[in-house]
Structures are given as C-alpha cells and as structure tokens.
C-alpha positions as CSV (number, residue, x, y, z in Angstrom):
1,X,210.8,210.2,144.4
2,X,210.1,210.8,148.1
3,X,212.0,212.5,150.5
4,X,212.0,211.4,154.6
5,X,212.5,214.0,157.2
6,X,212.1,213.5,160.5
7,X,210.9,215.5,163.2
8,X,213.2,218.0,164.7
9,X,214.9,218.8,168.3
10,X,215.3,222.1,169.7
11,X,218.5,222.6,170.9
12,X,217.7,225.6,172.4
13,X,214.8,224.1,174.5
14,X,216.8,220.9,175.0
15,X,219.7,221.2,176.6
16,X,222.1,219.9,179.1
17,X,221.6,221.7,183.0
18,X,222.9,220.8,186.6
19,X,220.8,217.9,187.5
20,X,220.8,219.6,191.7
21,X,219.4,222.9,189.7
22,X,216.9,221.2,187.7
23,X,215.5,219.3,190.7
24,X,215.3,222.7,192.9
25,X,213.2,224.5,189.8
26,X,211.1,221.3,190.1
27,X,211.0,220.3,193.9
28,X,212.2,217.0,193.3
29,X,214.3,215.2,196.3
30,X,217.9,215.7,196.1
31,X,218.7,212.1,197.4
32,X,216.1,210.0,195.5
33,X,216.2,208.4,191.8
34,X,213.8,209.6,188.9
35,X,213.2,207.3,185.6
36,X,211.2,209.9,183.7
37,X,208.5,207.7,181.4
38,X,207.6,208.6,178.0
39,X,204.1,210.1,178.1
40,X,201.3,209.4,180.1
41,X,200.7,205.9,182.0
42,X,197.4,205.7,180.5
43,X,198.5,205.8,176.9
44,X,198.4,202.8,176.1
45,X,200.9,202.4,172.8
46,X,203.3,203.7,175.4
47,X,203.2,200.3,177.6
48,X,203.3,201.7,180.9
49,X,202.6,198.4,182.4
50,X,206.5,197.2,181.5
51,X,208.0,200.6,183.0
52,X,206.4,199.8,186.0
53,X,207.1,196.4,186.4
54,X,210.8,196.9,185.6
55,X,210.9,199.9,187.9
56,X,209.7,198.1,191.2
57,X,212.6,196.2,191.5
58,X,215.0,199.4,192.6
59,X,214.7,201.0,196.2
60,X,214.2,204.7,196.6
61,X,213.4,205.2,192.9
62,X,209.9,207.0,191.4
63,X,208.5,206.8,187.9
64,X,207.7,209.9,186.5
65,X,204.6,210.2,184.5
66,X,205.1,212.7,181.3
67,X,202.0,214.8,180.6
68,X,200.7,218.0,181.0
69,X,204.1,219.9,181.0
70,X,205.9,222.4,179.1
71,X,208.4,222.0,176.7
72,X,210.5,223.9,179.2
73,X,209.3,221.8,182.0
74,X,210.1,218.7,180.0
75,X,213.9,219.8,179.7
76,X,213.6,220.4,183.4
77,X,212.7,216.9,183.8
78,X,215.1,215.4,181.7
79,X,217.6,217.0,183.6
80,X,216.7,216.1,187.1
81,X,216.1,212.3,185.8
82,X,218.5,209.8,186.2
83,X,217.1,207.9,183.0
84,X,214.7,208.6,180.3
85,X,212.8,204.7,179.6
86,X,210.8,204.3,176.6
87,X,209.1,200.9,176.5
88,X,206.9,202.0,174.0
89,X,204.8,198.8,171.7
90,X,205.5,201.2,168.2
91,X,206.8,204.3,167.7
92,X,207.9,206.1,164.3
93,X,211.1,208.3,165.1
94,X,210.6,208.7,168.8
95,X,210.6,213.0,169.7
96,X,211.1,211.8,173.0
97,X,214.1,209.6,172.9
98,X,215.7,212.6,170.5
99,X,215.0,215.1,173.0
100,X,216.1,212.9,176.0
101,X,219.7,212.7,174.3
102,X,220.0,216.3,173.3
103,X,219.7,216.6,176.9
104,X,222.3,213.9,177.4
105,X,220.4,211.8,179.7
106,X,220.9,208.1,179.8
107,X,217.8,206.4,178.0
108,X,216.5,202.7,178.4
109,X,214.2,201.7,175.1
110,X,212.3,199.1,173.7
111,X,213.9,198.2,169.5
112,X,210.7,200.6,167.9
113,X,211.1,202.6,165.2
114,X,214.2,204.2,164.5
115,X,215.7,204.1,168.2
116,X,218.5,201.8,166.9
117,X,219.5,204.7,164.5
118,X,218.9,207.5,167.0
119,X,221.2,205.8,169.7
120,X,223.7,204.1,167.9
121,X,226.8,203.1,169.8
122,X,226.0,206.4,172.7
123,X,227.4,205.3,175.9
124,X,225.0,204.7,178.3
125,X,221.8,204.7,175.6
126,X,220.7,200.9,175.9
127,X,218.2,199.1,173.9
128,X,216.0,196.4,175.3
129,X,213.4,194.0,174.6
130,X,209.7,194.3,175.9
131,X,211.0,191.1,178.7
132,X,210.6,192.7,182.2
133,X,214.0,190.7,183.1
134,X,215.5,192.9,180.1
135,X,214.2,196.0,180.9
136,X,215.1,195.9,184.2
137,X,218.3,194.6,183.8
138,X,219.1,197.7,181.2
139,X,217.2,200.2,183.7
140,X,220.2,198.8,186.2
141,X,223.1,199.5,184.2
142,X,221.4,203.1,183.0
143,X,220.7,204.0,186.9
144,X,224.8,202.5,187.3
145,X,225.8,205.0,184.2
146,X,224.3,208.0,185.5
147,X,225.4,207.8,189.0
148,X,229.2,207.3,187.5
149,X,229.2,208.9,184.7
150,X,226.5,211.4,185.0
151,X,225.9,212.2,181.3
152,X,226.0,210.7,178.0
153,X,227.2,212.0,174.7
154,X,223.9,211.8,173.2
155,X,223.7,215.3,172.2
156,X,226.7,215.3,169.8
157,X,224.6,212.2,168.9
158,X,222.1,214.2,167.6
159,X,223.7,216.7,166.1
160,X,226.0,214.0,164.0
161,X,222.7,213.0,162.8
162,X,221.3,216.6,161.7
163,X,218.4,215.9,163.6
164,X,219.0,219.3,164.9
165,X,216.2,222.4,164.1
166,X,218.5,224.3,161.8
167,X,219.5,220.8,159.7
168,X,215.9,219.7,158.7
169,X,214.7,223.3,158.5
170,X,217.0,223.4,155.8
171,X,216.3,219.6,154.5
172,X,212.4,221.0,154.1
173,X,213.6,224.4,152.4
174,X,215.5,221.4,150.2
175,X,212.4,219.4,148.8
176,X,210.3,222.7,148.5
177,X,212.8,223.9,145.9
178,X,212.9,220.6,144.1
179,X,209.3,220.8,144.5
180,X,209.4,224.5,142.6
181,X,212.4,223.8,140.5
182,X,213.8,226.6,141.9
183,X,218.2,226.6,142.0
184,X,220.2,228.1,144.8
C-alpha cells in the first residue's frame, strides 16, 4: 500500500491582492503587461526558450524571470502579473502552477505532470502544447482573460482539491497513524 500526497499551498502566503497595490510594493509599471515565468530562464527543465518565443509576439509586455525572491515576494508577483506561463519539459505536481491559482491568476502551461488535474475546467487556466503557435495563441487568450475578467476562480480550485496546508497536513497525520496503528 502506498499513499500519494502532494506538496502543499499556503493559503496564507498565497493569496489574492489588488493587482495596482501589488505593482506599487514591487515598482512595476502601472500601464505595461507582466507574464511571470516559472523559475529561472537558465533552468533548463523549465524551457525558457518557448516562453520567450511565445512572449515576443505581444507589444508592451515583459517576461518576468522567477528567482531569488521570497515567498512573499512571489505572491507579490503573482498578483501584479497578468499571467503565470509554465512551459516547463517535466514537472511532477507543479508548486508553482498551485500557488499561481491560489492567487487566482490566469496560467498558460505546457500538459506535464499533473497540471490537467490541478486546472481542470478553471476559467481562464489554459493548457498548451510545447508548439510556439500554441503557446502563444493560449498566452493571447490568458492576457484577453485577465484584462476582462481580471481573476480566475482558481483558488476555490485548489481548495476543492484539498491541496490546501491544513488538508495534506492532515493527509500526512493520516499515513503516520496507519503507519503506528494508532485509532482516532
């Protein structure tokens, strides 16, 4: 018997903010569009290459590199990006993508690991090949989604899927009592 739990999101560190607030703590430009990548460009699993291919077809629009921030930082981020993109190669259940929608940001990525299961049917969470047409097609529609709609509904996502800290906290408390053979 096995048991599979994945890693969890802080919903306390991720959240939803103001996306004008976000960009003020962060001294981002009001008036331009962000797609915040998925980790560093030089990590290459990560297939920055793709994201920035896909990403020079839009005017006015920067590619954020994700590294050497805080986990607080990171939510900042999310929040003052119009999209999260993931184009990783491989990925096991992506922390990123999890975070991203417990934020409720619009996310653009590749079919790896369990992102089909993380986004399910949430509005304005689009999955695309690794074709640069693809991914800059879906990087479109995400950029159209979060300029009229704003926000997704990615958080309740997460939580339907107790991917949440206080859900797998108590999955692990779970197998170490199997574990023990110790009863509630």
């Amino acid at each position: 018997r096995s048991d599979i739990i994945p890693c969890q999101v802080n919903m306390d560190t991720f959240y939803p903010a103001d996306k004008v607030f976000a960009r003020k703590q962060l001294n981002l430009s009001p008036s331009k569009r962000y797609v915040l990548f998925s980790s560093s460009f030089g990590t290459y699993i990560k297939n920055y290459p793709l994201a920035k291919q896909a990403c020079l077809h839009f005017d006015n629009l920067e590619l954020i590199e994700l590294s050497g921030f805080t986990r607080q930082e990171v939510n900042l981020l999310l929040n003052a990006s119009d999209l999260a993109l993931l184009t990783s190669f491989n990925e096991g259940s992506c922390q990123f993508l999890k975070e991203a929608m417990a934020c409720n940001r619009p996310v653009v990525s590749t079919k790896v690991g369990d992102s089909e299961w993380i986004t399910g049917n949430t509005e304005g969470c689009y999955l695309t090949s690794f074709a640069p047409e693809d991914v800059t097609g879906n990087v479109k529609k995400a950029l159209e989604f979060s300029q009229t709609r704003r926000q997704t509904n990615g958080r309740d996502r997460i939580m339907e899927l107790g991917l949440d800290a206080e859900t797998i906290s108590g999955r692990v408390l779970e197998v170490y009592k199997k574990v023990l053979n110790i009863g509630d």
